[in-house]
Chimera marker file (.cmm) of the C-alpha trace (Angstrom):
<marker_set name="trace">
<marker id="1" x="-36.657" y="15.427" z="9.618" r="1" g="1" b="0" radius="0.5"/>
<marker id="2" x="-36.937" y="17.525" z="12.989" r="1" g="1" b="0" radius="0.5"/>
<marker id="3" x="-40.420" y="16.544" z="15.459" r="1" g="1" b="0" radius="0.5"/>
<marker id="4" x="-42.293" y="19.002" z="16.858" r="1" g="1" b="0" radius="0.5"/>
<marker id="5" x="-40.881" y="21.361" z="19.423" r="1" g="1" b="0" radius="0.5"/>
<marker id="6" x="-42.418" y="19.599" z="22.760" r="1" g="1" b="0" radius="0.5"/>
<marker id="7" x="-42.868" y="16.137" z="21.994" r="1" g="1" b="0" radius="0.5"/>
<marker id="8" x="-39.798" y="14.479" z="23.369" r="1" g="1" b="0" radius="0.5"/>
<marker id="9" x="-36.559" y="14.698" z="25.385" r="1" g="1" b="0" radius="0.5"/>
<marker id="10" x="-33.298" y="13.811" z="25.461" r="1" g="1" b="0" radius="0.5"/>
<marker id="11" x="-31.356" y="11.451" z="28.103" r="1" g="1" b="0" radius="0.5"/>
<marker id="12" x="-30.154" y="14.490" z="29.698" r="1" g="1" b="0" radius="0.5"/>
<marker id="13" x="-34.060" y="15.534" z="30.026" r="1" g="1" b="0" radius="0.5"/>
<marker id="14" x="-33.452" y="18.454" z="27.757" r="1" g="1" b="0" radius="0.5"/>
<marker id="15" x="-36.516" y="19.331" z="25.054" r="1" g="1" b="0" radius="0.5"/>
<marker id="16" x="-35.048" y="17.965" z="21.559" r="1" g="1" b="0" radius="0.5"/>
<marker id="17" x="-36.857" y="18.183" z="18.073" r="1" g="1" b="0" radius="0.5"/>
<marker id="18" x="-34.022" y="15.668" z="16.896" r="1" g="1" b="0" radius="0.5"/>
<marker id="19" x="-36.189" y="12.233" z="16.427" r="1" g="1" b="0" radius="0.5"/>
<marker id="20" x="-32.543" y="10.568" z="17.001" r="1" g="1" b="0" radius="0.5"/>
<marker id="21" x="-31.595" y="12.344" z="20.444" r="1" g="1" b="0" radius="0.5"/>
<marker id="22" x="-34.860" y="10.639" z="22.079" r="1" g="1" b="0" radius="0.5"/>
<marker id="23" x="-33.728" y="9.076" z="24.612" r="1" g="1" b="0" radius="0.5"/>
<marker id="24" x="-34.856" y="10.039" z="27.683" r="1" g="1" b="0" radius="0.5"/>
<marker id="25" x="-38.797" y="9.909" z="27.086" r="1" g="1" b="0" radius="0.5"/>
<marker id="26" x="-41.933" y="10.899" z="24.943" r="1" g="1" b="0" radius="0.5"/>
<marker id="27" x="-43.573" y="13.616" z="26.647" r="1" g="1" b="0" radius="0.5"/>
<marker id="28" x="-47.528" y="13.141" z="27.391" r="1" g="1" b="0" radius="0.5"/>
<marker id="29" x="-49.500" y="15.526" z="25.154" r="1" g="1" b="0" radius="0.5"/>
<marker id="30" x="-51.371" y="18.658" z="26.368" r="1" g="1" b="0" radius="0.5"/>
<marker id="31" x="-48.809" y="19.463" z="29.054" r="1" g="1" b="0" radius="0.5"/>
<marker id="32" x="-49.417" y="18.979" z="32.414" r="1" g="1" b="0" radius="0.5"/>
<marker id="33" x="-52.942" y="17.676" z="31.947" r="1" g="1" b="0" radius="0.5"/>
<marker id="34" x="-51.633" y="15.489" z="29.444" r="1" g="1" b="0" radius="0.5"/>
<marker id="35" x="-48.635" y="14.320" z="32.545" r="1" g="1" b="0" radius="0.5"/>
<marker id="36" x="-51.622" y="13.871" z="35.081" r="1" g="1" b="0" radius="0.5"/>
<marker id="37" x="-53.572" y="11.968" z="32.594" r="1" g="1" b="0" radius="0.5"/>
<marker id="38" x="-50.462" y="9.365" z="32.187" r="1" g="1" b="0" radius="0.5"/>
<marker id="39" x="-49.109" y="9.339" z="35.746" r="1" g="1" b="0" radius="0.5"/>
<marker id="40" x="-52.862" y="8.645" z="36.693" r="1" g="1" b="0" radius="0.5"/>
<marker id="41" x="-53.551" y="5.854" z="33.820" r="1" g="1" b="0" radius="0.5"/>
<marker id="42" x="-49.861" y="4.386" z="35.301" r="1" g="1" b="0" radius="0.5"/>
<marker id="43" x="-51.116" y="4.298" z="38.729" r="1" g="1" b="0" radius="0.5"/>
<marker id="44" x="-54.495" y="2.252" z="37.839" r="1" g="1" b="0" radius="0.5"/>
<marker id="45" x="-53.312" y="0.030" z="35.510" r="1" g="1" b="0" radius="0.5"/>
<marker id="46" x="-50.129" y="-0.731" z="37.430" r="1" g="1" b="0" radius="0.5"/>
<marker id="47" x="-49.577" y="0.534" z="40.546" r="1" g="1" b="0" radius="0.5"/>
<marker id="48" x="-53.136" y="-0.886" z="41.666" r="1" g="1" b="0" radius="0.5"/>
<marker id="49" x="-52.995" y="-3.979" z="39.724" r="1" g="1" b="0" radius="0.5"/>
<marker id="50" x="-49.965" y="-4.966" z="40.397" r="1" g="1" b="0" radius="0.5"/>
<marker id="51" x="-48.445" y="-4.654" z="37.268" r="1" g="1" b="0" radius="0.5"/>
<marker id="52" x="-45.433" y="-3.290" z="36.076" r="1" g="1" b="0" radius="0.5"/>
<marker id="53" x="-45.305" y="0.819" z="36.566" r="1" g="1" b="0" radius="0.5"/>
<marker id="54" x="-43.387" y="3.062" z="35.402" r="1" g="1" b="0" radius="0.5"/>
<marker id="55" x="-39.681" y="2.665" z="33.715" r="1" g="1" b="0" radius="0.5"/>
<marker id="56" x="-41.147" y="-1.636" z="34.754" r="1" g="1" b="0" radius="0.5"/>
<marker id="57" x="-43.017" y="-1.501" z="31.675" r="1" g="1" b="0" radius="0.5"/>
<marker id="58" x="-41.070" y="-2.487" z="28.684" r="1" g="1" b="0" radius="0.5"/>
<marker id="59" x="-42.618" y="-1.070" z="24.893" r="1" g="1" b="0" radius="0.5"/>
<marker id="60" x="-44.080" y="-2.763" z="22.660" r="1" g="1" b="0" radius="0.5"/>
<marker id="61" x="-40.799" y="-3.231" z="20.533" r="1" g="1" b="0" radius="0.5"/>
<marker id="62" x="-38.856" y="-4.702" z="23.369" r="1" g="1" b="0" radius="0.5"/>
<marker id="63" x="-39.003" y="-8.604" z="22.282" r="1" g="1" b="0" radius="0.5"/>
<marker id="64" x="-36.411" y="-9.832" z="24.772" r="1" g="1" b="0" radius="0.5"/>
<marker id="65" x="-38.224" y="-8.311" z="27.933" r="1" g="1" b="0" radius="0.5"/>
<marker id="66" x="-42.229" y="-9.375" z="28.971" r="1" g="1" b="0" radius="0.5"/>
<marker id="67" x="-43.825" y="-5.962" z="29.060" r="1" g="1" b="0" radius="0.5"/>
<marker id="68" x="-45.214" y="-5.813" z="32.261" r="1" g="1" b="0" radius="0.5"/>
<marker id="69" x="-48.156" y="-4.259" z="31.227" r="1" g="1" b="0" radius="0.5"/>
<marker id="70" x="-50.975" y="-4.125" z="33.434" r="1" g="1" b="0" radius="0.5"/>
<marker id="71" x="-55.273" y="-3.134" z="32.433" r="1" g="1" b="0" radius="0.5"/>
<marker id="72" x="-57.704" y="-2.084" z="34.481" r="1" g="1" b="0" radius="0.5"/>
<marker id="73" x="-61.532" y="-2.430" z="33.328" r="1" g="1" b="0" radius="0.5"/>
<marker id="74" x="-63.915" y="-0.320" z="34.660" r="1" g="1" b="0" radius="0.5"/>
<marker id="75" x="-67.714" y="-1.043" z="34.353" r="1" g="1" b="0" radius="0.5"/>
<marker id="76" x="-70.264" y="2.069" z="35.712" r="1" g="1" b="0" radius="0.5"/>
<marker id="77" x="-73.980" y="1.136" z="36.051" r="1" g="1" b="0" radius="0.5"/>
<marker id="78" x="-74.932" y="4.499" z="34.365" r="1" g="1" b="0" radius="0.5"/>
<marker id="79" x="-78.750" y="4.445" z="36.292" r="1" g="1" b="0" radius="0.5"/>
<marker id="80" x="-76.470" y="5.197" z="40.066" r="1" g="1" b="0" radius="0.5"/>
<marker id="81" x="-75.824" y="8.601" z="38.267" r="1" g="1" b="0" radius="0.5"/>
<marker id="82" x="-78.527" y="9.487" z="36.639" r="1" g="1" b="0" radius="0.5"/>
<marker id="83" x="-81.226" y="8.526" z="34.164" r="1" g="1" b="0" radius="0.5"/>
<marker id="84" x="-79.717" y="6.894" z="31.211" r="1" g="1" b="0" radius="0.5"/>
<marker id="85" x="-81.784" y="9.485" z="28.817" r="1" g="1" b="0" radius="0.5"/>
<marker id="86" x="-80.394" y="12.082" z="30.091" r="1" g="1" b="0" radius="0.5"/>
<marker id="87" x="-77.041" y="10.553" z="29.448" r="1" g="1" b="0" radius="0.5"/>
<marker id="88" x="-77.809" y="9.910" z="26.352" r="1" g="1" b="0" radius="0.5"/>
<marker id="89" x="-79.041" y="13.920" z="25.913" r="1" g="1" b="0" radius="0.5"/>
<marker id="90" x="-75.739" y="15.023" z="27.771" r="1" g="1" b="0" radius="0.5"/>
<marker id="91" x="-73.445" y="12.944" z="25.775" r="1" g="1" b="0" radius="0.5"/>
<marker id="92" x="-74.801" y="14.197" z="22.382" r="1" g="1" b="0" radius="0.5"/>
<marker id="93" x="-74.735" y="17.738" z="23.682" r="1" g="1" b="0" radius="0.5"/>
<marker id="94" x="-70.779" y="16.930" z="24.089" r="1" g="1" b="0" radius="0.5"/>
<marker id="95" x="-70.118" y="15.313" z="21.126" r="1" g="1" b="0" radius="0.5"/>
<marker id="96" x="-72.382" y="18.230" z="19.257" r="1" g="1" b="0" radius="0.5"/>
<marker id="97" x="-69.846" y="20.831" z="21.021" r="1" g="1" b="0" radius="0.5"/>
<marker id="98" x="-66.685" y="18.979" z="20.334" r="1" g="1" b="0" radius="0.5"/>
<marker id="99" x="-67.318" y="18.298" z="16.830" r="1" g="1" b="0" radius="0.5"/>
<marker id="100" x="-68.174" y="21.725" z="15.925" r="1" g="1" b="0" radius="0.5"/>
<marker id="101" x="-65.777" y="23.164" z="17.318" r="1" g="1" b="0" radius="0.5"/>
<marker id="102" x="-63.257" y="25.350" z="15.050" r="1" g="1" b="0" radius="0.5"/>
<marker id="103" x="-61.046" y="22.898" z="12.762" r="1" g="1" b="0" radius="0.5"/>
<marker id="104" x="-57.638" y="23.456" z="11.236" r="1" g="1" b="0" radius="0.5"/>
<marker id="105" x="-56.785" y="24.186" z="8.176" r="1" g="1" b="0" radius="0.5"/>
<marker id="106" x="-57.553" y="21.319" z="5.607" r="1" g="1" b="0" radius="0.5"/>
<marker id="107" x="-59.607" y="19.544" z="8.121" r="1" g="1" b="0" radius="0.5"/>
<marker id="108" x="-62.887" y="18.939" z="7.044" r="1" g="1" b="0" radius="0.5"/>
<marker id="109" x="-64.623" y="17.171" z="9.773" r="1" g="1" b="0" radius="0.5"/>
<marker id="110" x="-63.868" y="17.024" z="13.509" r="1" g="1" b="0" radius="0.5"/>
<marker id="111" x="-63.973" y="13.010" z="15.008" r="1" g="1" b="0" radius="0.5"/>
<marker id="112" x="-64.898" y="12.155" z="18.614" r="1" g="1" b="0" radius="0.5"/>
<marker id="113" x="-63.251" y="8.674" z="19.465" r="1" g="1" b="0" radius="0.5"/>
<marker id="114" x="-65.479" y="5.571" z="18.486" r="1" g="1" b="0" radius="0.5"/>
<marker id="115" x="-67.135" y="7.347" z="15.390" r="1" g="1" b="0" radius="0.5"/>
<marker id="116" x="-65.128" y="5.999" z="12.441" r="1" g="1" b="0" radius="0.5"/>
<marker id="117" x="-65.936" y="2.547" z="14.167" r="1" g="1" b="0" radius="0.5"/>
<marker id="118" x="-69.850" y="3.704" z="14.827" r="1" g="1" b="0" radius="0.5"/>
<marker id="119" x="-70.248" y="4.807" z="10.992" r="1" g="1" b="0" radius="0.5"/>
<marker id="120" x="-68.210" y="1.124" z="10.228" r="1" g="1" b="0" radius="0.5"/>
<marker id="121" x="-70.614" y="-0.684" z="12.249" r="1" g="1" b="0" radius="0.5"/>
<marker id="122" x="-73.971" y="1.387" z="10.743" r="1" g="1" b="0" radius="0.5"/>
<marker id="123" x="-72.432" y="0.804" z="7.247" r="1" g="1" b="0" radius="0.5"/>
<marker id="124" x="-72.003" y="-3.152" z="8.081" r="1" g="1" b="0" radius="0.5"/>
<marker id="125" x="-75.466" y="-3.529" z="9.219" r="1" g="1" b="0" radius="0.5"/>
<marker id="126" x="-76.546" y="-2.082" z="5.803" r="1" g="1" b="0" radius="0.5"/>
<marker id="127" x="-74.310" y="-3.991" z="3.377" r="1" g="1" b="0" radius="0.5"/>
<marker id="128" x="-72.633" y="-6.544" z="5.473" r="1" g="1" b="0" radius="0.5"/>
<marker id="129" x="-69.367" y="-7.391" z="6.677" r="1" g="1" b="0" radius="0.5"/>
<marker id="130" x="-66.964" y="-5.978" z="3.669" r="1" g="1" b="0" radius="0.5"/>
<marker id="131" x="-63.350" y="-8.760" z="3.158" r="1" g="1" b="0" radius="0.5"/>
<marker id="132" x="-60.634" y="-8.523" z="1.130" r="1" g="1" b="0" radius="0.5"/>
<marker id="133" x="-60.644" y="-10.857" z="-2.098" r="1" g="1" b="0" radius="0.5"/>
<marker id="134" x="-57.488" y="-12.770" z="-0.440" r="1" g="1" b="0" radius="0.5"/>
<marker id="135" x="-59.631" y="-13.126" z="3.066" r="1" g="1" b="0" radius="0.5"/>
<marker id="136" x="-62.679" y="-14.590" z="1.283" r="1" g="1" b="0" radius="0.5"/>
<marker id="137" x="-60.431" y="-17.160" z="-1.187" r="1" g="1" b="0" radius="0.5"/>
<marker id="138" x="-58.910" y="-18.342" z="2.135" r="1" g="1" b="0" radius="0.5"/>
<marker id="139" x="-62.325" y="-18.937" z="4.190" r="1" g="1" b="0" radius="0.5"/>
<marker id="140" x="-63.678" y="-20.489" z="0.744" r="1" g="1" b="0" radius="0.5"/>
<marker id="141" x="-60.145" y="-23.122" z="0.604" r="1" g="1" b="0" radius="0.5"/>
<marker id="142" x="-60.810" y="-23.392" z="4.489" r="1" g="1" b="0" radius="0.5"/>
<marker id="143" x="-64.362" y="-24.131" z="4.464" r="1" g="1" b="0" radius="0.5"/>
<marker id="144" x="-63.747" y="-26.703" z="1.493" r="1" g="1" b="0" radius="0.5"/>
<marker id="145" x="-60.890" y="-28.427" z="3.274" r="1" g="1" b="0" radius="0.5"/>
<marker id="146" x="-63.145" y="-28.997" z="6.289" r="1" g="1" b="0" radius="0.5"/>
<marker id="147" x="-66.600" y="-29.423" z="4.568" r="1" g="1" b="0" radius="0.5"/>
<marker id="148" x="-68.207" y="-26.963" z="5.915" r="1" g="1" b="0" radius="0.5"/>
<marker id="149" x="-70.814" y="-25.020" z="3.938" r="1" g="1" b="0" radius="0.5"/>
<marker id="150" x="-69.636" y="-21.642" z="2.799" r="1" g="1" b="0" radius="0.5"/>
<marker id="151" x="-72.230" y="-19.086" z="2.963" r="1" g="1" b="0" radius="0.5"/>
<marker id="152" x="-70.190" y="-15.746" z="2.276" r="1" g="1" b="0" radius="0.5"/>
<marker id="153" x="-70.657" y="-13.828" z="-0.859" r="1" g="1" b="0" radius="0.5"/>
<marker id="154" x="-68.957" y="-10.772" z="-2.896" r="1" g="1" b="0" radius="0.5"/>
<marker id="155" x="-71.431" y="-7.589" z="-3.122" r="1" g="1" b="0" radius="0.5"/>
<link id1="1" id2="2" r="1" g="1" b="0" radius="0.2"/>
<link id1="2" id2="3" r="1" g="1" b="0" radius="0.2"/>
<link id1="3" id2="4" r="1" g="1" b="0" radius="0.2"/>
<link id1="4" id2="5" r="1" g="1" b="0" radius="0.2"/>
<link id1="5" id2="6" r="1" g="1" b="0" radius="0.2"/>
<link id1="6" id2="7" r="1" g="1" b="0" radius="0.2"/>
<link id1="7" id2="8" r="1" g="1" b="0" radius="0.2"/>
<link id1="8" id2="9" r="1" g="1" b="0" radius="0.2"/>
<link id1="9" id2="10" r="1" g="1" b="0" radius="0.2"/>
<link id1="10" id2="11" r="1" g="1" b="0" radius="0.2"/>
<link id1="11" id2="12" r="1" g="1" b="0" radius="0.2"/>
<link id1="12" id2="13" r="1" g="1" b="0" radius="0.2"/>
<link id1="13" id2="14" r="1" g="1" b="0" radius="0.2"/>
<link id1="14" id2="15" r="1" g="1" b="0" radius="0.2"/>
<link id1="15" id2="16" r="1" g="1" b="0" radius="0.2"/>
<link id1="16" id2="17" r="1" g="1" b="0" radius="0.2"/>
<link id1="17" id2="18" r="1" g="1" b="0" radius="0.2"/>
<link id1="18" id2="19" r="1" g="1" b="0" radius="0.2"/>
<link id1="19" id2="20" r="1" g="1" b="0" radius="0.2"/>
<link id1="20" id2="21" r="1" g="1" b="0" radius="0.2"/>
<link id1="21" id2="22" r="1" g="1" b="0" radius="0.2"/>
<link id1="22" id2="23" r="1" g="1" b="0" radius="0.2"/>
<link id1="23" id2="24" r="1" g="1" b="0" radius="0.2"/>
<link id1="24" id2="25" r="1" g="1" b="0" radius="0.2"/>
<link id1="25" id2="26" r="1" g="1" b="0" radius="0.2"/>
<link id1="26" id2="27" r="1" g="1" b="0" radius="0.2"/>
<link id1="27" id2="28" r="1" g="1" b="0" radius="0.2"/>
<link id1="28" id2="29" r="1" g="1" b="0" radius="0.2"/>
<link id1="29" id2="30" r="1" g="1" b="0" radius="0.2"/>
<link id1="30" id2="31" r="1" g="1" b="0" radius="0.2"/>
<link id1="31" id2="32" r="1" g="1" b="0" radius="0.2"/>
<link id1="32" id2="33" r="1" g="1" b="0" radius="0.2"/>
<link id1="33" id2="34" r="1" g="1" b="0" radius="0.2"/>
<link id1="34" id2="35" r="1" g="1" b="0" radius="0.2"/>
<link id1="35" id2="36" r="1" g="1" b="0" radius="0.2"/>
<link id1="36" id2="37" r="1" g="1" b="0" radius="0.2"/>
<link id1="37" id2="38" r="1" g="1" b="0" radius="0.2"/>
<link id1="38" id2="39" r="1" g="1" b="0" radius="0.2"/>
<link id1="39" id2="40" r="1" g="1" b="0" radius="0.2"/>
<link id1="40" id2="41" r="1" g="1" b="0" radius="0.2"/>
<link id1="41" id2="42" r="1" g="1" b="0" radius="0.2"/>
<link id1="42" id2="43" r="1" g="1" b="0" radius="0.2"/>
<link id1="43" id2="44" r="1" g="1" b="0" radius="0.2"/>
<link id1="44" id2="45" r="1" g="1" b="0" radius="0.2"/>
<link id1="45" id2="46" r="1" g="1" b="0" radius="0.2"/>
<link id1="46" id2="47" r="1" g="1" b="0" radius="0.2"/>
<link id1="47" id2="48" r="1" g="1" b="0" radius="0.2"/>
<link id1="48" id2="49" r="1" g="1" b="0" radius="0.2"/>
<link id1="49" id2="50" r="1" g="1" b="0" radius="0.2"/>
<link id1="50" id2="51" r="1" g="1" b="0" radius="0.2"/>
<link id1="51" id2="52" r="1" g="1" b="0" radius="0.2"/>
<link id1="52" id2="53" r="1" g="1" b="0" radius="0.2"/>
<link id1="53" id2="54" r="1" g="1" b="0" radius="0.2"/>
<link id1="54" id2="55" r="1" g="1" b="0" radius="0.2"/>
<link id1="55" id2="56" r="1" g="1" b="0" radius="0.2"/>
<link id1="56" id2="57" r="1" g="1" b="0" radius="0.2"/>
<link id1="57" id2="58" r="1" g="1" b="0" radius="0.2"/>
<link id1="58" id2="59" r="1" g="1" b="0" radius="0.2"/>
<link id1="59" id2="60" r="1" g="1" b="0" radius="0.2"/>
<link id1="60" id2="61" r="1" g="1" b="0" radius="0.2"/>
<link id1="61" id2="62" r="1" g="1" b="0" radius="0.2"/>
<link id1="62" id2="63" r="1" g="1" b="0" radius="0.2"/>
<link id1="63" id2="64" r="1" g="1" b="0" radius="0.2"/>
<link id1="64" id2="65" r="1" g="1" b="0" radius="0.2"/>
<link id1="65" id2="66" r="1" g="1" b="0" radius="0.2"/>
<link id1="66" id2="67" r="1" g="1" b="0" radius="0.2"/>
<link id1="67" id2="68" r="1" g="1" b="0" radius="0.2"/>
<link id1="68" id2="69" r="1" g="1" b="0" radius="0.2"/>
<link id1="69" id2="70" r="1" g="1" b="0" radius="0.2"/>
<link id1="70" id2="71" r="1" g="1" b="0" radius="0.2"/>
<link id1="71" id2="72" r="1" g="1" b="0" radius="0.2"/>
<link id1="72" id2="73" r="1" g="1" b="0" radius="0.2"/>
<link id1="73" id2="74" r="1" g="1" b="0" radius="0.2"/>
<link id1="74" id2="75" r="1" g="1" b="0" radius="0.2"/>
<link id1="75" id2="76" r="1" g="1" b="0" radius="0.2"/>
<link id1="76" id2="77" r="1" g="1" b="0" radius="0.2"/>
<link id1="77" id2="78" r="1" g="1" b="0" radius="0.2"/>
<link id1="78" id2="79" r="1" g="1" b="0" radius="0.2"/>
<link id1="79" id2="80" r="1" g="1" b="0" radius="0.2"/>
<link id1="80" id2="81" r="1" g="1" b="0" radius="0.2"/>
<link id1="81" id2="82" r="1" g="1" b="0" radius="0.2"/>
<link id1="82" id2="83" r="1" g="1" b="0" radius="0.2"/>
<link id1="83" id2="84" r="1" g="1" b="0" radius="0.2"/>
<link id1="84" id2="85" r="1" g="1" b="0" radius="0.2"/>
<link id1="85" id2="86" r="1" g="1" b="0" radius="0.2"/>
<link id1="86" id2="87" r="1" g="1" b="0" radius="0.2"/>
<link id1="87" id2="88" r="1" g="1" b="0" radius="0.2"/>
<link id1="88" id2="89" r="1" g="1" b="0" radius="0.2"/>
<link id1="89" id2="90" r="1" g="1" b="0" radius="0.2"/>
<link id1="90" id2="91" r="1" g="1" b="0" radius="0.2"/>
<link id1="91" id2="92" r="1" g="1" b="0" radius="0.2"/>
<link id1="92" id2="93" r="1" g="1" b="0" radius="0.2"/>
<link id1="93" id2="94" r="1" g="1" b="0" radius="0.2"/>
<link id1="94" id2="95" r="1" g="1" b="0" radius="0.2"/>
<link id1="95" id2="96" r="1" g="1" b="0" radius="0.2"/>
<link id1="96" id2="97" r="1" g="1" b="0" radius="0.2"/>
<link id1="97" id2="98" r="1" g="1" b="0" radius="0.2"/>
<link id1="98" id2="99" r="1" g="1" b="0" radius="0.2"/>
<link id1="99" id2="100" r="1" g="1" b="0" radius="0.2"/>
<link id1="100" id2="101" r="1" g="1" b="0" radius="0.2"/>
<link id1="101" id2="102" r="1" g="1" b="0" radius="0.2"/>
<link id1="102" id2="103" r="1" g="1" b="0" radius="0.2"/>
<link id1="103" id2="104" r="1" g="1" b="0" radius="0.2"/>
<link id1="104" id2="105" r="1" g="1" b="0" radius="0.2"/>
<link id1="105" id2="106" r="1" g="1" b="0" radius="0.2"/>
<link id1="106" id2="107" r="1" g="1" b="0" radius="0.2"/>
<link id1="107" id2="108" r="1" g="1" b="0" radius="0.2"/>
<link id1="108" id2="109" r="1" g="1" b="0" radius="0.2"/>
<link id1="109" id2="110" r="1" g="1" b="0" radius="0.2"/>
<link id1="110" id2="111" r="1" g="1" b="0" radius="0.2"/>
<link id1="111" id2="112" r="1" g="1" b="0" radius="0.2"/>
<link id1="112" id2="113" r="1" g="1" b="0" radius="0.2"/>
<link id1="113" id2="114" r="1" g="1" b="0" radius="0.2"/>
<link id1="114" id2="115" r="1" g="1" b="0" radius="0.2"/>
<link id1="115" id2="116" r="1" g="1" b="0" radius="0.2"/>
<link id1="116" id2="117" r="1" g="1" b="0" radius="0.2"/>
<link id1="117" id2="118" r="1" g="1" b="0" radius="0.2"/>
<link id1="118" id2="119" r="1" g="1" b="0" radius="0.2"/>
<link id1="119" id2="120" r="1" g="1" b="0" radius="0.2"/>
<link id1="120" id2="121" r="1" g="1" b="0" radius="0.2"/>
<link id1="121" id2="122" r="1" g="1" b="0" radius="0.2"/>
<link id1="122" id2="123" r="1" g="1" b="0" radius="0.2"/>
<link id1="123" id2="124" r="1" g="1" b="0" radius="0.2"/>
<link id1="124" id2="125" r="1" g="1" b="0" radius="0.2"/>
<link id1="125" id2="126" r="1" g="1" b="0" radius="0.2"/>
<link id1="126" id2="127" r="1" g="1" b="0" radius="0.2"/>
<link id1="127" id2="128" r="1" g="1" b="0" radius="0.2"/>
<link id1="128" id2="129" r="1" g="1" b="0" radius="0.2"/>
<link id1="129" id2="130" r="1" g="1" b="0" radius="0.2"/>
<link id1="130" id2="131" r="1" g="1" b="0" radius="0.2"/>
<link id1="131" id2="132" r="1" g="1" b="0" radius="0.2"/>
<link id1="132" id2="133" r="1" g="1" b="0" radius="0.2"/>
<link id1="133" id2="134" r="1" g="1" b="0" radius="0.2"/>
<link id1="134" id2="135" r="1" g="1" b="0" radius="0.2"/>
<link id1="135" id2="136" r="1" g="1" b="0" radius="0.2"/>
<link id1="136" id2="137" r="1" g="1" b="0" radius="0.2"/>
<link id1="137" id2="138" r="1" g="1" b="0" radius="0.2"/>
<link id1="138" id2="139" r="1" g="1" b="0" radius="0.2"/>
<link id1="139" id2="140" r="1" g="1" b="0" radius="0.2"/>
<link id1="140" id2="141" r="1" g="1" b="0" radius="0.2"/>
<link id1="141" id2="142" r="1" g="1" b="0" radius="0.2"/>
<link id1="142" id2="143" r="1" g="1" b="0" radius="0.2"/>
<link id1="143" id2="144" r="1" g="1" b="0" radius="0.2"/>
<link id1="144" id2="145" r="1" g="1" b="0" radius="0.2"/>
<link id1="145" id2="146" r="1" g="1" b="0" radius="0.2"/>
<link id1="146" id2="147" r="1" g="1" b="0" radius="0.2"/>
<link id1="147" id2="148" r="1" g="1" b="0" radius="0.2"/>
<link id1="148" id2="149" r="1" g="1" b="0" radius="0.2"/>
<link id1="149" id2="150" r="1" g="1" b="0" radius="0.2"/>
<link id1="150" id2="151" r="1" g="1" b="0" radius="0.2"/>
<link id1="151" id2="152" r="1" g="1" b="0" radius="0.2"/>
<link id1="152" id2="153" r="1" g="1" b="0" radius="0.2"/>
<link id1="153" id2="154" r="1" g="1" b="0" radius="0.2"/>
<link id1="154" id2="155" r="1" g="1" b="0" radius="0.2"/>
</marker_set>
């Protein structure tokens, strides 16, 4: 089954929709916004940190090679920029534009990153942490093994 036209190359560095012929590279999406997002996120995480960069970093798949992966974490004191209300007011005046913006066909709701895990979190203060029937047999076994009390319960 052919990928869509723009998402990877070949080893020759021509555009292929042939999910066997990639073998030169995954191109970044959105073009070359999408390239200066990557080159940039390459740069901080490895270039700066001294990480691997580059063709240094091996994938995720790559068992017999460390990764070389570098991470940057950035923290910003919101308050040096401005008020945090009115960050608060700006950032849902961009989350109100992006999500309703037009959607494709069969789409029925547009998703800013973090919301599936925001409405997770809002439902889980409501009715609790939800487990799987296998997860909660093996804390019960656990917690019996050790002695320790088991407090969890099935809504």
């Amino acid at each position: 089954m052919p990928i869509p036209e723009g998402w990877a190359i070949d080893a020759d560095g021509a555009a292929t929709t042939d999910p066997e012929a990639i073998a030169g590279a995954i191109l970044p999406m959105a073009g070359h916004k999408g390239y200066a997002i990557a080159l940039m996120m390459d740069v901080l995480s490895g270039v700066l940190t001294g990480s691997g960069f580059g063709s240094g970093v091996a994938g995720p798949y790559e068992a017999d090679r460390r990764s070389g992966a570098g991470h940057l974490f950035v923290a910003l004191h919101v308050e040096a920029f401005l008020a945090p209300e009115a960050f608060d007011a700006r950032m849902e005046e961009l989350v109100a534009e992006v999500t309703s913006g037009p959607r494709a066909e069969g789409v029925e709701e547009i998703l800013y990153p973090g919301a599936p895990e925001a409405r997770n979190d809002e439902r889980q203060r409501r009715h609790g942490l939800e487990l799987a029937q296998r997860t909660l047999l093996d804390l019960e076994r656990l917690a019996r093994e050790t002695g320790t009390p088991f407090p969890f319960h099935t809504v």
